[in-house]
C-alpha positions as CSV (number, residue, x, y, z in Angstrom):
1,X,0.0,0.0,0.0
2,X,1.2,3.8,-0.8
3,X,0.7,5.5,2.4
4,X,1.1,8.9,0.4
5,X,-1.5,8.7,-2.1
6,X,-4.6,10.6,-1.4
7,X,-7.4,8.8,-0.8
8,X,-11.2,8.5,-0.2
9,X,-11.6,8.9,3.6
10,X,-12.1,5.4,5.4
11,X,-10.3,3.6,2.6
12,X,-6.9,2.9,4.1
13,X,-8.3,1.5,6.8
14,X,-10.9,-0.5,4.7
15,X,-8.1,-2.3,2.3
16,X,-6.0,-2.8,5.5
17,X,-8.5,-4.8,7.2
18,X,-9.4,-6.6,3.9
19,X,-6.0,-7.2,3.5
20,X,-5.5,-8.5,6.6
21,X,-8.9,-11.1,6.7
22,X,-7.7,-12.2,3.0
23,X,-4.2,-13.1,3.8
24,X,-5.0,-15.0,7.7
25,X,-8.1,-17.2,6.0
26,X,-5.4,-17.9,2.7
27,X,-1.8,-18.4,2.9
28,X,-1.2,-17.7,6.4
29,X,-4.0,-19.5,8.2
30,X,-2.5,-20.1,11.6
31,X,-1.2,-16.6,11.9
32,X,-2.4,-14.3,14.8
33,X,-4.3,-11.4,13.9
34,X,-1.8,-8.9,15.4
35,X,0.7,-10.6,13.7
36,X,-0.1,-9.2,10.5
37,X,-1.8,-6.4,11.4
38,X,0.6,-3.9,13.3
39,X,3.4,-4.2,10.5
40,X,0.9,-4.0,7.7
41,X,0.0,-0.8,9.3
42,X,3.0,0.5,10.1
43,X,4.5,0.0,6.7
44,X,1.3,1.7,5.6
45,X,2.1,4.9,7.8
46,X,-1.8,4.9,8.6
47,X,-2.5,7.5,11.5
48,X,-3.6,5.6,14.4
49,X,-8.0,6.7,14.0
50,X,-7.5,4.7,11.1
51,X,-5.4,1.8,12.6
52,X,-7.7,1.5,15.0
53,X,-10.7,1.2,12.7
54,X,-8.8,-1.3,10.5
55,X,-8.3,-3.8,13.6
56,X,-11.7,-3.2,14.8
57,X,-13.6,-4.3,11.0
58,X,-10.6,-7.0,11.0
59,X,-11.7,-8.4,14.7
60,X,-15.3,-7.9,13.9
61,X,-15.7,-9.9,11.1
62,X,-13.9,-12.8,13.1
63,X,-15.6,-12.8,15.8
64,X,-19.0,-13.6,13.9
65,X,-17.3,-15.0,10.7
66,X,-19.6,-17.9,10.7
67,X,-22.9,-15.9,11.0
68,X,-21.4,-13.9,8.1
69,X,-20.4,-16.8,5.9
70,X,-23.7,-18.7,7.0
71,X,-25.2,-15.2,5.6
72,X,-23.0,-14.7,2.2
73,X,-23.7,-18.6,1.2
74,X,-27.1,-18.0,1.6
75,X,-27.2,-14.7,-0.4
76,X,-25.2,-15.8,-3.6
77,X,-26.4,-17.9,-6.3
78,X,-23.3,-19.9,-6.3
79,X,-22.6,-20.3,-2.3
80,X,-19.2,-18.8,-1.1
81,X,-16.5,-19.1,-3.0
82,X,-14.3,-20.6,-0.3
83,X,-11.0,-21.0,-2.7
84,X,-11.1,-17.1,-3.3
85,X,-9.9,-15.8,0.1
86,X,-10.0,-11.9,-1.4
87,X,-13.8,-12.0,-2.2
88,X,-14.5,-13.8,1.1
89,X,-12.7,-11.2,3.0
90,X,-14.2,-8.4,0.7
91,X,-17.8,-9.5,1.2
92,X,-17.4,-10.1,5.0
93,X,-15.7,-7.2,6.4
94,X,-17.9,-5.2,4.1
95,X,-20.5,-7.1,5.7
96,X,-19.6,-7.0,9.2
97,X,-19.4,-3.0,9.2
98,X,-23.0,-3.7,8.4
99,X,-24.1,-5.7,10.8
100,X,-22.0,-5.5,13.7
101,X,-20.2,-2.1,13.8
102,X,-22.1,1.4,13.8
103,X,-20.8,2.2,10.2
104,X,-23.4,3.8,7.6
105,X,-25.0,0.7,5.2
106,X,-23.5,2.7,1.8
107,X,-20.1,4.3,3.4
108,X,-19.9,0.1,3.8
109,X,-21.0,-0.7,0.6
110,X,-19.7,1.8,-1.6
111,X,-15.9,1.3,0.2
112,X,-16.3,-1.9,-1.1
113,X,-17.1,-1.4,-4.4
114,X,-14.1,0.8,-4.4
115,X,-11.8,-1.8,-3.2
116,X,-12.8,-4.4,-5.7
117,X,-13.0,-2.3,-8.7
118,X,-8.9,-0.6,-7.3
119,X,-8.1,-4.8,-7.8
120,X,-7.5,-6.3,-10.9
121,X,-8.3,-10.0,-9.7
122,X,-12.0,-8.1,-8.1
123,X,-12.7,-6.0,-11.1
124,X,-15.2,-7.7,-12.8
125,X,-17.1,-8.7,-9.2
126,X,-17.5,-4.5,-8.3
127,X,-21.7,-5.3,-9.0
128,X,-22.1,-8.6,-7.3
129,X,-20.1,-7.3,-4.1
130,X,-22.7,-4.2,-4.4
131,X,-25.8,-6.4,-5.1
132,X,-24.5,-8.9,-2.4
133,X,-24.4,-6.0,0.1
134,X,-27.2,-4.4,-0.5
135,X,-28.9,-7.6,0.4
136,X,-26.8,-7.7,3.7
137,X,-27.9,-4.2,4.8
138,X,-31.5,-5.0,4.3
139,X,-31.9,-8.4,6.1
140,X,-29.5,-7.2,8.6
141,X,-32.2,-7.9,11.8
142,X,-33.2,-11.3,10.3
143,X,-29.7,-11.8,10.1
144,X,-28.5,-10.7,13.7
145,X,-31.1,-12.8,15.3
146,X,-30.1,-16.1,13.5
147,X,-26.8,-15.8,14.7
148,X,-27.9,-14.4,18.4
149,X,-30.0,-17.7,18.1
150,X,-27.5,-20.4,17.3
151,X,-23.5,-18.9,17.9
152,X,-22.3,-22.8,18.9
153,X,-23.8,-23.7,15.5
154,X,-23.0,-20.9,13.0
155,X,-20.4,-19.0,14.4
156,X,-17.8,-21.6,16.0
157,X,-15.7,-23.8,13.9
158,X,-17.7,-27.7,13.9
159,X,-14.8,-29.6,15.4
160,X,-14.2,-27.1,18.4
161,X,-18.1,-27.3,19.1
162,X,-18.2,-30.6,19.1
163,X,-15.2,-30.6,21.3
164,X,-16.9,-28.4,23.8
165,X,-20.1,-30.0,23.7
166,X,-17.9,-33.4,24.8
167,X,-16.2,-31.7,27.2
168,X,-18.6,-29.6,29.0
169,X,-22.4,-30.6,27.5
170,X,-24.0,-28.6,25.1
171,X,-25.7,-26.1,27.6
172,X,-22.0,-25.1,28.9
173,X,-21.1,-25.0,25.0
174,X,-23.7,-23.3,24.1
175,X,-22.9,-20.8,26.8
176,X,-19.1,-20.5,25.8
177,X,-20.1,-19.6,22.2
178,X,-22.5,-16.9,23.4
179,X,-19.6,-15.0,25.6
180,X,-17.0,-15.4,22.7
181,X,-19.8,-13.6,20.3
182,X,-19.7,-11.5,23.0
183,X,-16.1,-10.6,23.0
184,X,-14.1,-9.1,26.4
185,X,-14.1,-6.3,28.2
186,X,-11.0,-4.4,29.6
187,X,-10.0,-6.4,33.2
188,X,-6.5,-4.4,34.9
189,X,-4.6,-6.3,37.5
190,X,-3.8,-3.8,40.6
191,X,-0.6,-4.0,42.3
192,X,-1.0,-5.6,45.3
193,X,-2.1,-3.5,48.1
194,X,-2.6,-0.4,45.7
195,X,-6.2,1.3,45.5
196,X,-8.3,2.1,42.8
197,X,-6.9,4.9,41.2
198,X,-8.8,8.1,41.0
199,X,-10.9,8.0,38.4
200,X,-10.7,5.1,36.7
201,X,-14.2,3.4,36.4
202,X,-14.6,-0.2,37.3
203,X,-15.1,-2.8,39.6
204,X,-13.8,-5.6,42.0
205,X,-14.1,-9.0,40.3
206,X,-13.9,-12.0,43.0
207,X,-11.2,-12.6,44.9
208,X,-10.1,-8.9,44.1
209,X,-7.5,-9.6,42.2
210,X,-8.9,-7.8,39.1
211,X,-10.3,-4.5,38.3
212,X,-13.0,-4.2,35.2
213,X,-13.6,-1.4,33.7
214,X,-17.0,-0.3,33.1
215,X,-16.1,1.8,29.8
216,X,-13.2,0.7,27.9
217,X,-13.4,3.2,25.2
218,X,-10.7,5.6,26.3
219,X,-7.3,4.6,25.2
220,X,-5.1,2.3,27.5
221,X,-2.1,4.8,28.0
222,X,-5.0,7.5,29.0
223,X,-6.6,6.1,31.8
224,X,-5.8,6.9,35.3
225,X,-3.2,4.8,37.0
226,X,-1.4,3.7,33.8
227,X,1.9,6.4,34.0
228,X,2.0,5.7,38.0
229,X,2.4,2.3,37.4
230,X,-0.6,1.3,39.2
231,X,-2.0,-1.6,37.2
232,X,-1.2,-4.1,34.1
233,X,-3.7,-5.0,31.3
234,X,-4.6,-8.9,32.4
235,X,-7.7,-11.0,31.7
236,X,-8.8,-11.6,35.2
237,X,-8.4,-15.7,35.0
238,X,-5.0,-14.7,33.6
239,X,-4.8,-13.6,36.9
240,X,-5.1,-16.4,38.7
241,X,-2.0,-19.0,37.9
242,X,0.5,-16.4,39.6
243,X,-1.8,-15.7,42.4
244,X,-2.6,-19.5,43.1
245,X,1.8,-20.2,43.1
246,X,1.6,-17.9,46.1
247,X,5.7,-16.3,45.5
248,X,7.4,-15.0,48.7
249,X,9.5,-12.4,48.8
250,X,12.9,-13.2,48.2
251,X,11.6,-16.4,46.8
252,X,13.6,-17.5,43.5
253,X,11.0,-18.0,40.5
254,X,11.0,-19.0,36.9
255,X,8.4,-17.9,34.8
256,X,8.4,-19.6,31.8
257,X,7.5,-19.0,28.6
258,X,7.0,-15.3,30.1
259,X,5.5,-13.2,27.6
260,X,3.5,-10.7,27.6
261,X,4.6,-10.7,31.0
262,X,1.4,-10.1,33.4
263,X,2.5,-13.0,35.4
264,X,5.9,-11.7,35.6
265,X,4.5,-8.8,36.8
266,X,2.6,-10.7,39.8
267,X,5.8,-12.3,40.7
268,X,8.1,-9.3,41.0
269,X,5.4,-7.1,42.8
270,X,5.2,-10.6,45.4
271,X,8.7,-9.4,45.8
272,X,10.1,-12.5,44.3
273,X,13.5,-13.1,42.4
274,X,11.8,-14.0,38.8
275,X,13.7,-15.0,35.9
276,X,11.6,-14.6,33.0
277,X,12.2,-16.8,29.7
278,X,10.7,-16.8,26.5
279,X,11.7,-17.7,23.4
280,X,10.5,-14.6,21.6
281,X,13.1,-11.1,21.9
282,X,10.5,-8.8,20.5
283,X,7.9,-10.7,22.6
284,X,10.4,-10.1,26.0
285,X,11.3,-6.3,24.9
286,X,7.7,-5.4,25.5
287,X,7.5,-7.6,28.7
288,X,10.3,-5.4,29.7
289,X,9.2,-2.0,28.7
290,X,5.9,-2.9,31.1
291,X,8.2,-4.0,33.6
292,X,10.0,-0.6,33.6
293,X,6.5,1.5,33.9
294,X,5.5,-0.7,36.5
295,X,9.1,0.4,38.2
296,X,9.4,-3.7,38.8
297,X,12.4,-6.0,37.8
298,X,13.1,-9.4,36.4
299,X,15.9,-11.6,34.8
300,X,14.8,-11.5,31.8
301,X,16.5,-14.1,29.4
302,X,15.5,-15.0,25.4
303,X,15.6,-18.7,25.5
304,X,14.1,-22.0,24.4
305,X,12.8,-22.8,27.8
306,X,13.9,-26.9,27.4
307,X,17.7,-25.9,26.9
308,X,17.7,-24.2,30.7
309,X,20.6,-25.9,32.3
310,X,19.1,-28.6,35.0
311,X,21.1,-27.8,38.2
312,X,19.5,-23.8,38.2
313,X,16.6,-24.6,40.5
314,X,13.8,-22.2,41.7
315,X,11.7,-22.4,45.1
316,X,8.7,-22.3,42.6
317,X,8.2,-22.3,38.4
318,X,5.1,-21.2,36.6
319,X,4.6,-22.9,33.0
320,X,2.5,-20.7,31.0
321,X,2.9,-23.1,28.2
322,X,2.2,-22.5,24.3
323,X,-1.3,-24.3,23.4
324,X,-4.6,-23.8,21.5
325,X,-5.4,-20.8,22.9
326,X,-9.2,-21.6,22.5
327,X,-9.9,-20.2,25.8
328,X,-9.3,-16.3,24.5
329,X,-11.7,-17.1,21.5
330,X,-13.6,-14.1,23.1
331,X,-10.7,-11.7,23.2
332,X,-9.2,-12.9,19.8
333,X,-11.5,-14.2,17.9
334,X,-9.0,-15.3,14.7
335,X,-8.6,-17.9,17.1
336,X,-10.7,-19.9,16.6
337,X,-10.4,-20.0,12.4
338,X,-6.9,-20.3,12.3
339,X,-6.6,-23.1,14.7
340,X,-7.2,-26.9,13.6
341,X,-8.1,-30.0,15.6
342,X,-5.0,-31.4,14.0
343,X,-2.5,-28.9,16.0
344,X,-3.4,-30.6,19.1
345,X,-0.9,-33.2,18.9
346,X,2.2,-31.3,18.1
347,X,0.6,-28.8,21.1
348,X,0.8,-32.0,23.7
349,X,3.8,-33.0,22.6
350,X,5.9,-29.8,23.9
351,X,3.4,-29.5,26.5
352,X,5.0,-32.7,28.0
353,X,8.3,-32.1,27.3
354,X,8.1,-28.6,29.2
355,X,6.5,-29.7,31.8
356,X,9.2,-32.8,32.6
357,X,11.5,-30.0,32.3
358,X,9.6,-27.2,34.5
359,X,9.7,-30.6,37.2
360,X,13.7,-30.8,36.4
361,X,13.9,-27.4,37.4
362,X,11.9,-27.6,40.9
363,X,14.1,-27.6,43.5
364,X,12.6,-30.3,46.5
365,X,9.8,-28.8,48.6
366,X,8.9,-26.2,45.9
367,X,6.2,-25.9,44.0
368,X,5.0,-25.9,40.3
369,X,1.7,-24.4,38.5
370,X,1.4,-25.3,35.3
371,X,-1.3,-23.6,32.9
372,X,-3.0,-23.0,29.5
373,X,-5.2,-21.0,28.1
374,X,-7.3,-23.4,26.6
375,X,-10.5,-24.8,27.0
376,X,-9.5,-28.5,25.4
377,X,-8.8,-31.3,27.9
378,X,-5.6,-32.7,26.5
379,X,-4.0,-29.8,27.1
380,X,-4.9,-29.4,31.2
381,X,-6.3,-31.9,32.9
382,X,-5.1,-34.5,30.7
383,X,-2.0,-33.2,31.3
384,X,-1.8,-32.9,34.3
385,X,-2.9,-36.2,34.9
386,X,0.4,-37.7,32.9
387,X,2.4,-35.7,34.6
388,X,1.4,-37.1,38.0
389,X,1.4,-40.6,36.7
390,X,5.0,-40.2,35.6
391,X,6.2,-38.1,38.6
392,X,5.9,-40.0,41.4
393,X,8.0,-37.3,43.7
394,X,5.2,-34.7,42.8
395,X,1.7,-34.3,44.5
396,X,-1.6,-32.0,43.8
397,X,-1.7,-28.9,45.9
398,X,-5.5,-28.7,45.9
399,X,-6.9,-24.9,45.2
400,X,-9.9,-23.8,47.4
401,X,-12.6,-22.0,46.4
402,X,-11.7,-18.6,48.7
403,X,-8.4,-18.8,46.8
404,X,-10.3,-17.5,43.7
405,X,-13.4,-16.2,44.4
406,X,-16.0,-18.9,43.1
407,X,-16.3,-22.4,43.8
408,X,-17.5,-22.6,40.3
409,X,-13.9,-22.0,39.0
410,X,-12.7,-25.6,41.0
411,X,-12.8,-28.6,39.6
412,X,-13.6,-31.7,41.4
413,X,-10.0,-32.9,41.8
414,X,-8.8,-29.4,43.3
415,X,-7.7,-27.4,39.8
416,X,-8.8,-24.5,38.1
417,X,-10.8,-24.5,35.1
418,X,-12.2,-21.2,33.9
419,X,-14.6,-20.7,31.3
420,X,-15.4,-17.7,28.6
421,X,-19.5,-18.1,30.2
422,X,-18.2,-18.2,33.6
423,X,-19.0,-14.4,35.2
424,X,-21.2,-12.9,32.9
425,X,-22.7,-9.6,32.8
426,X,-26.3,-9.3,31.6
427,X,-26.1,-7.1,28.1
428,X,-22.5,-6.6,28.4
429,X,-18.8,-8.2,28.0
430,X,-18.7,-10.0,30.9
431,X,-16.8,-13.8,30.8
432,X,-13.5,-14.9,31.6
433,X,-11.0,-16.1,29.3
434,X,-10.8,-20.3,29.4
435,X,-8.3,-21.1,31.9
436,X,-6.8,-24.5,33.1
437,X,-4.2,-24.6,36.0
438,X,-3.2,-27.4,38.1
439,X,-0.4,-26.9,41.5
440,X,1.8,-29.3,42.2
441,X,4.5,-29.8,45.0
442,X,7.5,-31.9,45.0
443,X,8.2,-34.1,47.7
444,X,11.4,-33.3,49.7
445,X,12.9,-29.7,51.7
């Protein structure tokens, strides 16, 4: 894109996000929305309204991409052409500035047209994206309320609902899918002992660990608290793995696979001694710029977490390891169309092999919590089941319910499991992201 050309007003931001949907449901399925977005921008020298707009249509048409194919397929003669990525994402972030985001019907429509006839490979489809839109604006109630009606079975992916619906029944699915259509709210995790500060609207969650904001429209770096160093951006569940490993002060701790680095946070403001490894530098400079406004500190070390010599042992680890991720479905919903069932067992895999090497690196008497953000079995209680099976020298530190607010969030067998329905808020973005943690303690002092 020429970021000096002048252009119709709204357009930049309209081929960016086009862009963006085209290339993540074409040749880089699998990639995370941010992933493509913030360099696409960049490059793009878009000022930041329209950045902001771009990841908004982006994220929107995600997060009800199946009500919006369900909708397309039904609208064109010929179904959706799934093996032409740049219609698909031309017809459905046109259409999800329709139906989903307060946008005028034919600013939507006509930026659309625009785009296709600016594309050689779109030219000739200019009328058919207008007619197709058109459509789109008119049945746009009939529309919302098919999809408000049935989210498990238009708008999530048909192997994770029947994964869910295995897992948890098909009320509880049915319930996840609602809260991810939903999407999230803004949740800030106070420092410890610090009070709200002065006029930042929101309110305790349970167990006060987390602070919700009411009204997350104003910009992160412009809300009260944020150049003190009073809080950290962190999904309340996210919350919860650092809490439940209880650091000390003075205590040595490894957080691995560290990044963003709200857990980090938790451990240095416990006043422990944290290393923090991840394998990602960019992801780690970030982690560290936070950890400088929060004035907090941390080893921080860019590393493969399973090369970490064995004899450097900690009084407690945290493995916040790489999974799924279909527990933040309702905070990034590109989730849940870029993932495949088929990932899983690559996922497992290094699941177990960090995990015998998070043990490796317990010294005796301390204590391990090992997590995921994800709501699949095989990646939490399956896991931690093998782990305990093959690790004779390590035993279950059962969480109680006062430890996190809700007995809801307790499994049978003492372990967290935290769903997107789990805390709702009538009419609002309520929900917590899907959470599983287990704590463990090795045998010994």
């Amino acid at each position: 894109m020429d970021g000096q050309r002048t252009e119709v007003a709204g357009l930049p931001a309209r081929r960016l996000a086009w862009e963006t949907v085209a290339d993540l449901i074409g040749k880089n399925r699998g990639t995370a929305l941010e992933d493509v977005m913030e360099p696409a921008a960049h490059r793009a020298a878009l000022p930041p309204q329209d950045a902001g707009l771009a990841r908004a249509i982006a994220t929107t048409t995600f997060r009800h991409l199946g009500v919006i194919r369900h909708a397309l397929h039904q609208r064109l003669a010929k179904g959706l052409p799934e093996d032409q990525p740049g219609l698909v994402a031309l017809l459905a972030t046109g259409a999800a500035q329709i139906l989903y985001l307060n946008v005028q019907d034919h600013a939507a429509v006509d930026l659309a047209v625009r785009l296709a006839k600016a594309e050689p490979g779109l030219q000739h489809l200019a009328g058919l994206a207008n007619a197709v839109l058109r459509r789109i604006a008119r049945e746009r109630d009939a529309i919302r309320r098919e999809g408000d009606a049935e989210p498990l079975r238009l708008n999530t992916p048909g192997w994770l609902a029947a994964r869910w619906i295995a897992a948890y029944g098909e009320e509880t699915a049915r319930a996840i899918a609602a809260a991810n259509a939903r999407g999230a709210g803004l949740d800030l995790t106070l420092r410890p002992g610090a009070p709200i500060p002065e006029g930042l609207d929101g309110r305790r969650l349970p167990g006060s660990l987390s602070l919700r904001l009411d009204d997350a429209r104003t910009p992160v770096p412009e809300l009260p608290g944020f150049a003190d160093g009073a809080w950290w951006v962190q999904d309340a569940a996210a919350a919860l793995p650092a809490h439940l490993l209880a650091a000390r002060p003075g205590e040595r701790v490894a957080d691995i696979c560290a990044a963003p680095g709200g857990k980090t946070a938790q451990l240095a403001a416990a006043g422990a001694q944290v290393l923090a490894v991840d394998r990602s530098a960019p992801r780690l400079r970030r982690l560290e710029a936070n950890l400088s406004r929060l004035g907090l500190s941390a080893e921080i070390r860019a590393a493969d977490a399973l090369a970490l010599p064995d004899d450097e042992t900690f009084d407690a680890v945290l493995l916040d390891a790489p999974c799924s991720a279909t527990g933040t479905v309702r905070r990034h919903p590109d989730v849940a169309w870029a993932k495949r069932e088929g990932d899983l067992p690559r996922l497992t895999a290094l699941q177990h092999r960090l995990l015998d090497k998070a043990a490796r690196l317990v010294r005796p008497g301390g204590r391990l919590v090992y997590c995921t953000c994800s709501l699949e079995p095989e990646e939490g209680e399956a896991q931690a089941a093998s782990f305990l099976a093959r690790h004779p020298d390590f035993a279950r530190r059962a969480i109680s319910p006062d430890e996190v607010g809700d007995a809801a969030l307790v499994t049978a067998a003492g372990d967290l499991r935290t769903l997107p329905s789990h805390w709702p808020d009538e009419g609002g973005r309520g929900g917590l992201d899907g959470f599983y943690a287990v704590r463990l303690e090795r045998a010994g002092a």
